[in-house]
C-alpha positions, 0 to 999 in steps of 0.5 A, a space after each residue: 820244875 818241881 812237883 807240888 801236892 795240891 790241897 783244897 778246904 772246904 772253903 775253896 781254898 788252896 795250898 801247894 806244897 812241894 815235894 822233896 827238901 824243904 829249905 826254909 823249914 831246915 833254915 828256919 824251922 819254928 819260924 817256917 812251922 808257926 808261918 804255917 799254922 803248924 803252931 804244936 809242931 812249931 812249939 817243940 821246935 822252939 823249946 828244942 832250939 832253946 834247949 840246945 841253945 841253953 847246953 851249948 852256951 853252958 858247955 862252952 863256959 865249962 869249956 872255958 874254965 878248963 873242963 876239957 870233957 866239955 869240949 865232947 858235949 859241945 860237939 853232941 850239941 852242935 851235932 843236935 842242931 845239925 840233926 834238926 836241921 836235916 830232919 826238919 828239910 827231910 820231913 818238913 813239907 810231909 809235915 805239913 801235909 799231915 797239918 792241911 789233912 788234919 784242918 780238913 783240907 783234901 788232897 787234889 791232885 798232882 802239879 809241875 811248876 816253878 814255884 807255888 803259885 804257879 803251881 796253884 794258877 797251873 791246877 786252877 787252869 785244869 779240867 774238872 778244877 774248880 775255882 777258889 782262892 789260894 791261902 
């Protein structure tokens, strides 16, 4: 069972968001970021995966035309890739939690579940939780 923070808008409407590592916003960062609205967020993200993407590709042609200091630069470009992928799982679902609070949604409680919907069926089923829709 993992542990989900509850979120509702003014609206009824829900999010659950996990508690911990979060793979597809290591895995898949910008994508995972614009998937949920966190549009500003999701545009560093981009402009990073683009930078480094550019850096690698021109350190490797400088490593081929026999530049052997090029070989250091890749190394600190992969290295920056893999920074933001540990980040992005570290930091990624308080991340979005920040987002929710910011769009004016409210944390509600606490939930353990298997997945997030279960977890938003499972806070609808409790005492003193009101009925809504899940976004």
């Amino acid at each position: 069972m993992k542990q989900y923070k509850i979120f509702e808008n003014q609206a009824g409407r829900r999010e659950a968001v996990k508690q911990g590592w979060s793979w597809p916003a290591s895995c898949f960062s910008f994508i995972w970021a614009f998937s949920k609205r966190m549009y500003a967020t999701g545009a560093i993200l981009l402009a990073a995966a683009i930078v480094l993407g550019i850096l690698s590709r021109k350190v490797d042609e400088l490593f081929v035309m026999g530049d052997k200091s090029a070989r250091s630069a890749d190394h600190l470009c992969h290295l920056g890739q893999w920074i933001l992928i540990v980040v992005m799982g570290v930091n990624g679902n308080e991340l979005r939690e920040r987002n929710l609070l910011a769009r004016g949604y409210e944390f509600r409680g606490m939930v353990a579940a298997e997945s997030p919907d279960v977890a938003l069926a499972s806070y609808r089923e409790q005492p003193g939780a009101k009925g809504g829709q899940s976004d």
